[in-house]
C-alpha positions in Angstrom: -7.5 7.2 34.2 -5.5 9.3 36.3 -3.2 11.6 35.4 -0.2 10.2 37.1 -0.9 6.6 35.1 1.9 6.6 32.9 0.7 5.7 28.8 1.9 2.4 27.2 2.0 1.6 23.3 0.4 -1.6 22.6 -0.5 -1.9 18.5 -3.2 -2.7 17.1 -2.3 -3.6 13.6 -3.0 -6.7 12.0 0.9 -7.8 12.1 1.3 -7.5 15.2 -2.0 -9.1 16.3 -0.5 -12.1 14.2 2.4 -11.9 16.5 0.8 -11.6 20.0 0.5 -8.3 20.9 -3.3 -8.8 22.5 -1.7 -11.6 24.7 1.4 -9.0 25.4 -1.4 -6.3 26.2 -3.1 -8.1 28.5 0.0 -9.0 30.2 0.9 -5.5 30.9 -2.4 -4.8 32.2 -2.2 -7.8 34.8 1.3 -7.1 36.0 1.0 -3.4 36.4 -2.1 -4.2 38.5 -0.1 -7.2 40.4 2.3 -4.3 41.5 -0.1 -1.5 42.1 1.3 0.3 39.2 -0.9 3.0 36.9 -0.8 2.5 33.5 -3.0 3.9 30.8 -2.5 1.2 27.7 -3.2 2.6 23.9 -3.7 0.3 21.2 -2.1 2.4 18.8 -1.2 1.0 14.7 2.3 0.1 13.8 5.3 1.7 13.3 6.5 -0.7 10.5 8.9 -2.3 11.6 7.5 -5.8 11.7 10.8 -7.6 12.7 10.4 -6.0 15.9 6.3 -6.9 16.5 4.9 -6.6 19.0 6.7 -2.9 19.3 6.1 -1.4 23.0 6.6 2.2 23.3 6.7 3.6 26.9 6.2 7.3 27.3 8.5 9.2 29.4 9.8 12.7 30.0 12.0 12.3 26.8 9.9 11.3 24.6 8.9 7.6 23.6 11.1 4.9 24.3 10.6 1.3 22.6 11.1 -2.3 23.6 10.6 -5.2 20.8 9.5 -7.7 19.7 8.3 -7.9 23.2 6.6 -11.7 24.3 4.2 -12.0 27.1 6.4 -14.0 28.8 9.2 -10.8 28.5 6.4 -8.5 30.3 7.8 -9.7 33.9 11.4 -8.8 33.3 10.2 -5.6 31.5 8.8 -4.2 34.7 11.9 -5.5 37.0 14.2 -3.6 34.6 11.8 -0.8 35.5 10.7 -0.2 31.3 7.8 2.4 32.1 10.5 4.6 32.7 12.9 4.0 29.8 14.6 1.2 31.7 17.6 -0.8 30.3 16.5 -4.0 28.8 18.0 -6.5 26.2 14.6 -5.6 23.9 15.3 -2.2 24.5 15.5 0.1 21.0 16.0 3.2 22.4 14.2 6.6 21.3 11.7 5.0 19.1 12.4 8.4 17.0 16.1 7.8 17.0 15.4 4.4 15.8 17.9 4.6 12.5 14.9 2.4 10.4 12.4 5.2 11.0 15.0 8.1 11.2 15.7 7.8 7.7 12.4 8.3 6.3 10.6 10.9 5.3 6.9 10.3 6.8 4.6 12.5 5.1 1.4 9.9 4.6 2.5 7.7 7.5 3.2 10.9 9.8 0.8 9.5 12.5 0.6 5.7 11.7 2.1 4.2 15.0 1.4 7.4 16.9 -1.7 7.8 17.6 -4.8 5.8 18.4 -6.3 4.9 15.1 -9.9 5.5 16.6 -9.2 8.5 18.5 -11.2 11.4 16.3 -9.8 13.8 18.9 -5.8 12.4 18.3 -6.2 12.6 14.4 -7.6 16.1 15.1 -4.4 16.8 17.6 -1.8 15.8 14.9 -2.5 18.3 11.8 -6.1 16.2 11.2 -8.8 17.8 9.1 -6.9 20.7 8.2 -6.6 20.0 4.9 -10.4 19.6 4.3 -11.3 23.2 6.2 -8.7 24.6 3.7 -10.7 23.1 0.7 -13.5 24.0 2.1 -12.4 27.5 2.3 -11.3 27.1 -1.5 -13.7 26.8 -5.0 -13.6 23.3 -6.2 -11.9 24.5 -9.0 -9.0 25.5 -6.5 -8.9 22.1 -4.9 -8.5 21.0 -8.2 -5.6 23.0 -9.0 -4.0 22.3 -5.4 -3.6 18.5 -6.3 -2.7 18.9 -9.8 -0.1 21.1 -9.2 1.0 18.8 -6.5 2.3 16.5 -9.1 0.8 13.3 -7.5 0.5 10.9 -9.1 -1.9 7.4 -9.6 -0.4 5.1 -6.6 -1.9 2.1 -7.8 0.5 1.1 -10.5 -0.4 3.5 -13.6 1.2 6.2 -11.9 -1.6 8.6 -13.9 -2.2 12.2 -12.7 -4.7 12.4 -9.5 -5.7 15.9 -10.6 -6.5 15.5 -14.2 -8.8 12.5 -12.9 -10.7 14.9 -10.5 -10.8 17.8 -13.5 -12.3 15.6 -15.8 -14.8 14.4 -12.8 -15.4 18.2 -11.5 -15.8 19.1 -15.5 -19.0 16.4 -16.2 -22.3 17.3 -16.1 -23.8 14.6 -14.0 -26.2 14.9 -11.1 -24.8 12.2 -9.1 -21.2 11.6 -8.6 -19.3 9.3 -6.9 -15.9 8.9 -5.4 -14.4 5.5 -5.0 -11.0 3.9 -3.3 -9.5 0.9 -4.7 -8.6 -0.9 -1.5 -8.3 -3.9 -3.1 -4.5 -4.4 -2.1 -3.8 -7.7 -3.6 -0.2 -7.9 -4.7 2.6 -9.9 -3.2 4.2 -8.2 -0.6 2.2 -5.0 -0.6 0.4 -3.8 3.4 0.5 0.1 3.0 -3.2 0.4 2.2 -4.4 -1.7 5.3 -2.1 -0.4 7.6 -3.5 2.8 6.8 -7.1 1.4 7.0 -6.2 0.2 10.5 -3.7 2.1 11.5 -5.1 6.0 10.2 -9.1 5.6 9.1 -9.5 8.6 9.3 -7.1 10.0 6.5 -8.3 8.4 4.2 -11.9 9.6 5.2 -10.7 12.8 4.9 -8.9 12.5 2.0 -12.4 11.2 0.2 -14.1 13.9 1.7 -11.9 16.4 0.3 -12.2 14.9 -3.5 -15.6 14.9 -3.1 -15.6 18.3 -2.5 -13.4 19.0 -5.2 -16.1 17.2 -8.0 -19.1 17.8 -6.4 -19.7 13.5 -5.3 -22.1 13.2 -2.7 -21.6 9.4 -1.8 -18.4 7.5 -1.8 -17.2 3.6 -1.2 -14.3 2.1 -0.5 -13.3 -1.2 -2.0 -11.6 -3.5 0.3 -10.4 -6.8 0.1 -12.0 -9.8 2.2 -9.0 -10.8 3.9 -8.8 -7.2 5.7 -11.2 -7.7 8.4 -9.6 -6.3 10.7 -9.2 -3.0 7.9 -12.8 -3.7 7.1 -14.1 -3.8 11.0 -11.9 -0.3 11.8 -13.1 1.8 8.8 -16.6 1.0 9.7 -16.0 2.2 13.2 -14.2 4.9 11.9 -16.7 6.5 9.3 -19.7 6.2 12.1 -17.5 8.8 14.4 -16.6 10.8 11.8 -20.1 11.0 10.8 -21.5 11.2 14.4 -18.8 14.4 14.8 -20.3 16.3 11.2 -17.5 15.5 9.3 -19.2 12.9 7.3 -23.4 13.3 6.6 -25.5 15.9 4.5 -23.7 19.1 6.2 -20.2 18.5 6.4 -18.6 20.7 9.3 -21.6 23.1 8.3 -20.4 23.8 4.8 -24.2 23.0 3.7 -22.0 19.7 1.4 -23.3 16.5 1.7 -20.7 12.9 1.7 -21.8 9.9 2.7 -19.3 6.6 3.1 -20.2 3.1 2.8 -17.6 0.3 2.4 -17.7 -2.4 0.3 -16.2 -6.2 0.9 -14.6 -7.9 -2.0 -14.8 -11.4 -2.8 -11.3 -12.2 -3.4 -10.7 -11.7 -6.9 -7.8 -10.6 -8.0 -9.1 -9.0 -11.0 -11.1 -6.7 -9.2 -8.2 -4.4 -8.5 -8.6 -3.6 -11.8 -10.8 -0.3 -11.8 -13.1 -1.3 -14.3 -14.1 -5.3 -12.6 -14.2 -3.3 -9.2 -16.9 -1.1 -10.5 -19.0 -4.5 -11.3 -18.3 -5.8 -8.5 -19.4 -3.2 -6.1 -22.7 -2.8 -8.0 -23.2 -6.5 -7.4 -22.0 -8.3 -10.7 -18.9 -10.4 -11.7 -16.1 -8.7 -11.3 -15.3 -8.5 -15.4 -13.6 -5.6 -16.9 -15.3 -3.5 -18.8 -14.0 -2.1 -22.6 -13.2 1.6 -22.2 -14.2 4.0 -23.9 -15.9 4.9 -22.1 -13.6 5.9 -19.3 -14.7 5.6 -15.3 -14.1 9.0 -15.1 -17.3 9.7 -17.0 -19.2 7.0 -17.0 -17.9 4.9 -13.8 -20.0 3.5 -11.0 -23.7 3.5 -11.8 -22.2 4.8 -15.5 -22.0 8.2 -13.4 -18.8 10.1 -13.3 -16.9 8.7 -10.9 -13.2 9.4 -9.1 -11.3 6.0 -8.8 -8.1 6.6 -6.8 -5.6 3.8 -5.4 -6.1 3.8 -1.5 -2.6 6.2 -1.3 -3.7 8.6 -3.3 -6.7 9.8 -1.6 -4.1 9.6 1.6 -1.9 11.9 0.5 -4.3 14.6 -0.4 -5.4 15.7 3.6 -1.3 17.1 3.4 -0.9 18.5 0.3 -4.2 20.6 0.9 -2.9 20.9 4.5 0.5 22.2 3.7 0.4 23.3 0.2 1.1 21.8 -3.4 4.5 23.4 -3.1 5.2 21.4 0.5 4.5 18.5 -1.2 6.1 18.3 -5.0 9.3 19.7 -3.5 9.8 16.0 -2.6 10.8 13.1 -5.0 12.3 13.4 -8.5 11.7 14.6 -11.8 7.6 13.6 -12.4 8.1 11.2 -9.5 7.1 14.0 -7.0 6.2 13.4 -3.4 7.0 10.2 -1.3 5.8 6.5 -2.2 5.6 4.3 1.3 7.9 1.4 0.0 7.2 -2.3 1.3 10.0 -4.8 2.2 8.6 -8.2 2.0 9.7 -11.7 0.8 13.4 -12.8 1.7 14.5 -9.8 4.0 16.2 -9.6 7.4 14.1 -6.3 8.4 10.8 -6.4 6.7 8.4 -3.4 6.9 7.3 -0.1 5.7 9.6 2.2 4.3 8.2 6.2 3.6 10.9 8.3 1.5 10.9 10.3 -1.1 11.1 9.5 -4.8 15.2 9.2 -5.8 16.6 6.6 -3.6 17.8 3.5 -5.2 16.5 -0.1 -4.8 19.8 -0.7 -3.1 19.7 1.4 -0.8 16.3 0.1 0.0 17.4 -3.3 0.2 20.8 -2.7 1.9 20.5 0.1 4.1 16.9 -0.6 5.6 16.5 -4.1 4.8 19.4 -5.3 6.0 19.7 -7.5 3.3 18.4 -11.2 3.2 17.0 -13.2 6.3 19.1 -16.2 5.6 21.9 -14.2 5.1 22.8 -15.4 1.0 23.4 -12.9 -1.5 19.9 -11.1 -3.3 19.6 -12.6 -6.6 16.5 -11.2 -7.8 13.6 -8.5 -6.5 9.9 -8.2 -7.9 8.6 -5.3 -7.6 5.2 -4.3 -8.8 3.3 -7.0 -7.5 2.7 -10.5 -9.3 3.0 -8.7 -12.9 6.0 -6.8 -12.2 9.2 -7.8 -13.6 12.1 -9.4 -11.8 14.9 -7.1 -11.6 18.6 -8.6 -11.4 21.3 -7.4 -9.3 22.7 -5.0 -12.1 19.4 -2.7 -11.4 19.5 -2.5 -8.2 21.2 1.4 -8.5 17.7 2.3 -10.4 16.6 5.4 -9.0 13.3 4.9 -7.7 11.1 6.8 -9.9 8.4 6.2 -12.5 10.5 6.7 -15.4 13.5 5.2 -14.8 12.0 1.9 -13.9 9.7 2.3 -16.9 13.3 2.6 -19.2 14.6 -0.8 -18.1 11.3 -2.2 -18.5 10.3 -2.6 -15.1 7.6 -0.9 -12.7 7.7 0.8 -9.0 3.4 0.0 -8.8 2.2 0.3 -5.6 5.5 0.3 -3.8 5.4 -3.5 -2.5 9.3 -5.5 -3.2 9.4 -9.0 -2.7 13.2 -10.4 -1.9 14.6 -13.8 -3.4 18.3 -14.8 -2.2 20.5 -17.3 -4.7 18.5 -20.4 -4.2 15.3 -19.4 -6.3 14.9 -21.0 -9.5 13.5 -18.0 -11.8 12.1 -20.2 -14.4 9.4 -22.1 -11.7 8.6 -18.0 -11.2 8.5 -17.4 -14.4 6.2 -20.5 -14.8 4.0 -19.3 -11.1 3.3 -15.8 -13.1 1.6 -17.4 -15.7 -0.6 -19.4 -13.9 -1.6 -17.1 -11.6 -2.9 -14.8 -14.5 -4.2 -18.4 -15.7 -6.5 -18.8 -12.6 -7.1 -14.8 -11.7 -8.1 -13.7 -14.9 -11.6 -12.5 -15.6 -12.1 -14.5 -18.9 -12.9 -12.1 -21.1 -10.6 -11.5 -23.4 -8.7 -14.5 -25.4 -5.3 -13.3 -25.1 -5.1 -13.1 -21.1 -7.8 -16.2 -20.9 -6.0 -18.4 -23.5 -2.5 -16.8 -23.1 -1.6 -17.5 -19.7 -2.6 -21.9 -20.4 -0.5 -22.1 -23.2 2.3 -20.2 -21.6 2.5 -22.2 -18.6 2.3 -25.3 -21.3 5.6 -23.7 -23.0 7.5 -23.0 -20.1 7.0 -26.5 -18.9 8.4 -27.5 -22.3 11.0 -25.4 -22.2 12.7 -26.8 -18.8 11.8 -30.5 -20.3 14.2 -29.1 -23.0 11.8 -30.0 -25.2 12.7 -28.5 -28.7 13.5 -25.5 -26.4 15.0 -23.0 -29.1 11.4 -23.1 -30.7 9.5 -23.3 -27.7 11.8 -19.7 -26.5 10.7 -18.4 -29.8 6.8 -19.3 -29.0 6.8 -18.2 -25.8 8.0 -14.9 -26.6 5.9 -14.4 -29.5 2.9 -15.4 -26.7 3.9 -12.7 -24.8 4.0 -10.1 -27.4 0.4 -11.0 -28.1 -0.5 -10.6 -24.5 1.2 -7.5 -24.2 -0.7 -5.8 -26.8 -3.9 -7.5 -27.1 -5.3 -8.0 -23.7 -7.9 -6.3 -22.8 -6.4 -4.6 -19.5 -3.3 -5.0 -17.3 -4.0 -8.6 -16.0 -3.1 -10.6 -19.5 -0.8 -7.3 -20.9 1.6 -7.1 -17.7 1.9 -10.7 -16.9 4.5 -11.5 -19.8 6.7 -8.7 -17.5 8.0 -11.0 -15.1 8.3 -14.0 -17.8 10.7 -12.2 -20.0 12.7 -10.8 -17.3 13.3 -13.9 -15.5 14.1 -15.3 -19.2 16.2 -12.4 -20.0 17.8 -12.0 -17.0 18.2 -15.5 -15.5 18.7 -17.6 -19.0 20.4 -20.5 -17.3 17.2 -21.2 -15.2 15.9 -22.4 -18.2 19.0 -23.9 -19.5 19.7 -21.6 -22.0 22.6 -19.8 -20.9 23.0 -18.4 -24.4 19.9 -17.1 -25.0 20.0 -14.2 -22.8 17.8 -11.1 -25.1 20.0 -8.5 -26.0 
């Protein structure tokens, strides 16, 4: 290409795909040729901000300049406005920068996601990539270690459990093989933050694995990944054979004489397996079942080796906090909520998308000011956040701050970051009634409780809308759920009476029983 060619943004990501952006690429290519124009296309991830897919970012003297949601049938009227240098155009966004979506976050994780080319070793390296593993190189285990713990990060899965005291109790067994594993197995409503980063930045999360495997002496890794990301699935695997082809993967990683190998591993679509536990069956080729602990994964995990499990955005934020500092990093968030959490607007929401701030901010503010509110323009009656098991939260929490312990005081939970929207029309108690059956068909069977539980409670809630002896059947059902809640063998049976009780508490008349509100 020549040097006078002038670069065009064209994502990659799988929203955008699903929106045409290979039919809008290929449409640039053809008219630039058609006028004898020169233009260098890069298939770069997204910026998250799907209302706008397929986002086309022109660069010019000041910086890039975006036009969206651009349709091949726009490309024409792109070039007559003359858009490869910043022209004026009714898709035009302006400064993608000084776009006030993205302005007001505070990328840390998703620094490069939408910037570069996710399969560019030599862009990642360009943009602050791999420094954080030739520091812990340069550091004892012990002092990688320390860097993360005192980083305050913290599980971003759900348990919100401290990263570093998982990779001291790792470092600290006596095991000669150890293994590091990501739980990529993003299956909650209205979650995308792990497979944009899959598709959008590989090779963070690479190094992030590299790094922890350095820090507890693992030689082979695997990351977990869902079987509806192949598109995630297809760009690690390219991703992980350049790494390795360029030393930073193999038996002598950039020379250091440590060895890390990478292999990823397709789930088979069960729920359950996010669970840490059924994951570990499944990737050694069994049912995906959870197992009793003790003993703990940490320990005895994959193999029954010690074994690291870390949410997929975990292990991403580790390349900057050993890039930058534990310091950099904890000076951002709240309280023990330190750092940022990339927060994901999905559901009934005028602008849905990624969201990367820090810890503090209120679930209004996130639904107001970068959401924009509903799509069909009714009032918000209710959020869930947390996935399928997290509680619904009414419109008198939505100025929660967002941080671990807040939400766990009103009996909710932030989880992986994913918010799904409902406006005034929902009927709470057919979601109370969907969160029950979904534990009903995803759960792994063992226990009684979560197995036999989640039947009967969709049986009761049926009754209850039948107003069938409904003060009793409120009386059973909540007794159900205090059974589930602390006799379940993991989170599947003891989380899913969350979003029962809070639609129930929250939204009584849904289930006519406007005097039965919980006090």
């Amino acid at each position: 290409m020549s040097a006078d060619a002038i670069t065009v943004y064209v994502p990659r990501d799988s929203t955008a795909l699903a929106l045409g952006a290979n039919e809008v690429a290929a449409a640039i290519a053809a008219e630039a040729a058609r006028r004898g124009l020169k233009v260098e296309l890069v298939r770069n991830g997204s910026r998250g901000m799907f209302w706008l897919e397929p986002l086309v970012e022109v660069a010019t003297g000041a910086g890039r300049v975006a036009y969206g949601p651009v349709d091949a049938g726009d490309v024409p009227g792109l070039f007559d406005a003359g858009f490869l240098g910043g022209g004026a155009h009714a898709l035009a966004q302006g400064p993608t920068e000084e776009i006030a979506y993205l302005k007001k976050q505070e990328r840390l994780t998703f620094a490069r996601v939408g910037v570069t080319d996710p399969l560019s070793l030599d862009d990642y390296l360009a943009h602050e990539g791999y420094v954080g593993l030739k520091n812990a190189l340069a550091l004892t285990p012990e002092g990688v270690v320390q860097q993360v713990l005192d980083s305050g990060l913290r599980g971003r899965g759900g348990a919100a459990f401290p990263t570093g005291i998982k990779w001291k109790t790792v470092a600290g067994a006596k095991a000669a093989q150890k293994y590091v594993v990501c739980n990529a197995d993003e299956g909650d409503s209205g979650t995308f933050s792990d497979r944009m980063v899959m598709e959008d930045d590989p090779f963070m999360l690479i190094e992030g694995m590299t790094i922890a495997a350095v820090a507890v002496g693992a030689t082979e890794g695997y990351i977990y990944v869902r079987s509806e990301y192949p598109h995630a699935i297809a760009t690690l695997n390219e991703a992980i054979a350049i790494a390795a082809g360029r030393g930073y993967l193999g038996d002598n990683i950039l020379g250091s004489g440590k060895r890390f190998r990478l292999e990823v591993r397709k789930g088979a679509g069960a729920y359950i397996c996010g669970e840490e536990t059924a994951m570990l069956e499944s990737i050694e080729g069994k049912r995906g079942v959870v197992r009793a602990k003790p003993p703990l994964p940490a320990l005895e995990g994959l193999f029954r080796k010690p074994t690291v499990i870390n949410n997929l955005i975990s292990l991403a934020s580790v390349p900057i906090i050993l890039a930058r500092g534990a310091d950099f990093y904890k000076n951002y968030g709240v309280g023990r909520s330190m750092g940022t959490l990339p927060f994901q607007l999905a559901g009934n929401i005028k602008r849905g998308g990624l969201v990367e701030k820090a810890f503090g901010l209120t679930l209004r503010e996130l639904l107001e000011d970068f959401g924009g509110g509903t799509d069909s323009g009714r009032p918000i009656r209710a959020v869930q956040m947390g996935g399928p098991l997290g509680a619904y939260m009414p419109q008198s929490q939505f100025d929660t701050p967002l941080d671990y312990e807040a939400f766990a005081a009103i009996g909710a939970m932030i989880g992986h970051g994913g918010l799904v929207v409902f406006d005034d029309t929902v009927d709470m108690a057919k979601q109370a009634r969907y969160a029950m059956e979904f534990c009903a068909v995803e759960s792994c069977g063992k226990c009684t409780p979560c197995r036999i539980g989640s039947t009967r409670g969709v049986e009761v809630i049926d009754k209850i809308v039948a107003n069938h002896e409904r003060p009793q059947q409120i009386h059973l059902l909540r007794s159900l759920c205090d059974t589930m809640v602390n006799g379940s063998l993991c989170a599947m049976g003891g989380m899913t009476p969350f979003p029962v009780l809070s639609a129930l508490n929250h939204f009584p008349e849904d289930f006519g029983t406007p005097n039965e509100k919980a006090a």
